[in-house]
C-alpha positions, -999 to +999 in steps of 0.1 A: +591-038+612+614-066+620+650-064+610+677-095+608+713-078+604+734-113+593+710-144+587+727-178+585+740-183+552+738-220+555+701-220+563+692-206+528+710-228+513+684-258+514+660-232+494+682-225+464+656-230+433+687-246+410+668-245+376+673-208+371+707-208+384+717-231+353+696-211+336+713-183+339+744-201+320+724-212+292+721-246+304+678-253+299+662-278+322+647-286+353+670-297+383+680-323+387+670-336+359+694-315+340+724-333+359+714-364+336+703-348+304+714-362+276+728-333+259+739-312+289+739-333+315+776-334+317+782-294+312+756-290+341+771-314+366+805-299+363+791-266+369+773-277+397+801-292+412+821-257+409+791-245+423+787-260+454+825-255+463+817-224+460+788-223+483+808-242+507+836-216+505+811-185+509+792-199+536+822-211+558+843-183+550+813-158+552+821-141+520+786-122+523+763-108+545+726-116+548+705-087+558+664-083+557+639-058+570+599-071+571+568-050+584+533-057+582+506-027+584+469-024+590+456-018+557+422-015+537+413-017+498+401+016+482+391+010+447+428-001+431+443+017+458+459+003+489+455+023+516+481+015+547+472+031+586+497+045+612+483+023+639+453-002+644+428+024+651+428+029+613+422+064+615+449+075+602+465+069+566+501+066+563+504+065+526+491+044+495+499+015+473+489+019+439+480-013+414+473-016+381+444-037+367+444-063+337+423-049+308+418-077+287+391-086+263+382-123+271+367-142+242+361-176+252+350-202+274+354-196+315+381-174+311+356-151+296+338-151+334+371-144+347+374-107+364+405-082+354+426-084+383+444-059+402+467-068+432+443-044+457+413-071+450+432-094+477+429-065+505+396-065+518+375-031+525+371-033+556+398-041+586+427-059+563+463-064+565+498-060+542+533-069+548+566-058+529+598-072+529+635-064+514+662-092+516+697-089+501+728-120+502+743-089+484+765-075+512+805-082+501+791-097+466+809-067+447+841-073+466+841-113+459+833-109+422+865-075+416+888-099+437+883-131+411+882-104+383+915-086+390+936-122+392+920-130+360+894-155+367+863-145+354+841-178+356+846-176+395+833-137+396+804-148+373+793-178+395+796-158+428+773-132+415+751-164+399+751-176+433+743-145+457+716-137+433+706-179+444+711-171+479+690-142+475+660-159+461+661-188+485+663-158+513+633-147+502+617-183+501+629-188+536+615-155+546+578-158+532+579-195+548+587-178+581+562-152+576+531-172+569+543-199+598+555-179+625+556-141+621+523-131+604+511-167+614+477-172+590+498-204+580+515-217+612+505-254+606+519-256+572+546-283+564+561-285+528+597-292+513+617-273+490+597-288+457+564-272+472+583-241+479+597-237+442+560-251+432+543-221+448+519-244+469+510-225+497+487-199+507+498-162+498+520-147+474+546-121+476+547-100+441+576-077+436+573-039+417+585-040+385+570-076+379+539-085+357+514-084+387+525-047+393+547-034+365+555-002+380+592+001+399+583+031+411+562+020+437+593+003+451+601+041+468+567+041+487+578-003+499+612+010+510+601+037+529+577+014+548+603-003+557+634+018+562+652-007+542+680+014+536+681+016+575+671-018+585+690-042+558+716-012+536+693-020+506+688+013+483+674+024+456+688+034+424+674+063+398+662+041+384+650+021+414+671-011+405+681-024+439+716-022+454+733-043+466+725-064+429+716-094+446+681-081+467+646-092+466+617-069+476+578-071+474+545-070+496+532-101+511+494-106+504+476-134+527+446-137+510+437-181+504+425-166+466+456-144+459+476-155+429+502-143+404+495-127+374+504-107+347+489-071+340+493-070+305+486-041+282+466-007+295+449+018+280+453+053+280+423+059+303+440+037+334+473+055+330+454+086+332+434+077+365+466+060+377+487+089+377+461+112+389+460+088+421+494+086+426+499+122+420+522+120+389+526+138+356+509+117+330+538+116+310+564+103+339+539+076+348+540+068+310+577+065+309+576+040+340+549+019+322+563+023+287+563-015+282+530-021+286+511+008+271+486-002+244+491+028+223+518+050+213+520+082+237 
């Protein structure tokens, strides 16, 4: 694992994805378009305008602290199951990712060739590898936001929790970039701008627990203890493994050229019953975890 205790705030800032940022005020469409809109064109450069004398103020007056731990392991597919080695000899397993499978009926045309995916399909059998990552902008977010709240000024609290959770996204933009070009490498001669970035053009994807490629948060435990990311970045896990501080980011990085977003959808009964059994759970736990996206009624 690799850790980075206080990244430059200013780098990230070039990878701020703006859309969900207004987004997040109610304010729908794409930057910067929205800056021109028509109807909210106005509301949304005035906000934006607050928001980068904010960013100004946060970055020069280092308001947070940017913290990450990555880690890349030797790793193998075993049916949905990722298994993850000790060493490169292979020979021993360290622990396991679990993944959950699509189980859709496909009716027409090519998407009826399509396969079900499950996140393990871009691991290969044989001699493979994974990487894991936790970022947070998060560090001093609390304090900013209770400071503007206890002098009265709550649209300044709400946009400097609107804009670590920004800062946190673009961390973990900058981080995959840096990972495919430099510290995993399978990417080093790759060359795109933000745009790309936010477009998802490259090669690789980095899918987070609790998201529609792998639903469950509960594999979050078996990331963070991969990567000590309590340890390496003060990242922790809640009961109910939400991330603290708020404003964090955390997933696996797959390399596969193939590998590509998607969502699980609904399971059946019989998956939830070989999934638990794999990762060792009481049926009716793992059915809390998944209780969104159960087909039936347990």
């Amino acid at each position: 694992t690799k850790v980075f205790d206080d990244y430059d705030l200013a780098e990230l800032r070039d990878y701020i994805d703006w859309t969900p940022f207004f987004q997040s005020w109610d304010l729908h469409g794409r930057y910067p378009a929205i800056l021109t809109d028509d109807v909210v064109g106005e509301a949304a450069t005035s906000l934006f305008t607050d928001a980068q004398d904010m960013l100004d103020k946060m970055i020069g007056e280092k308001w947070l602290t940017a913290k990450a731990v990555i880690g890349f392991w030797p790793a193998a597919r075993d049916g949905d199951d990722i298994i993850v080695f000790t060493d490169e000899t292979r020979n021993l397993e360290r622990t396991r990712l679990h993944t959950l499978r699509q189980q859709m009926q496909r009716s027409n045309g090519q998407d009826k060739k399509r396969a079900n995916y499950a996140l393990a399909d871009f691991i290969a059998e044989g001699a493979d590898y994974i990487g894991g990552f936790a970022v947070t902008t998060g560090h001093g977010e609390d304090d900013v936001a209770k400071r503007f709240e206890e002098s009265g000024d709550d649209y300044s609290s709400i946009m400097s929790k609107a804009l670590a959770d920004r800062l946190a996204e673009a961390f973990a933009e900058r981080m995959h970039q840096r990972v495919r070009t430099e510290f995993w490498g399978y990417a080093s001669d790759e060359a795109l701008d933000n745009d790309a970035l936010i477009a998802e053009q490259y090669k690789g994807i980095r899918p987070a627990p609790g998201y529609p490629a792998q639903p469950d948060h509960t594999e979050k435990a078996t990331l963070f203890e991969l990567l000590e990311a309590e340890k390496g970045a003060g990242i922790s896990l809640t009961e109910s493994f939400a991330m603290w501080p708020g404003a964090a980011v955390s997933g696996l990085y797959f390399a596969h050229p193939e590998s590509s977003y998607f969502g699980v959808g609904k399971i059946d009964r019989d998956q939830v019953a070989n999934y638990a059994k794999r990762k060792g759970m009481d049926v009716k736990i793992c059915e809390k975890w998944l209780s969104p996206i159960l087909s039936y009624t347990p």
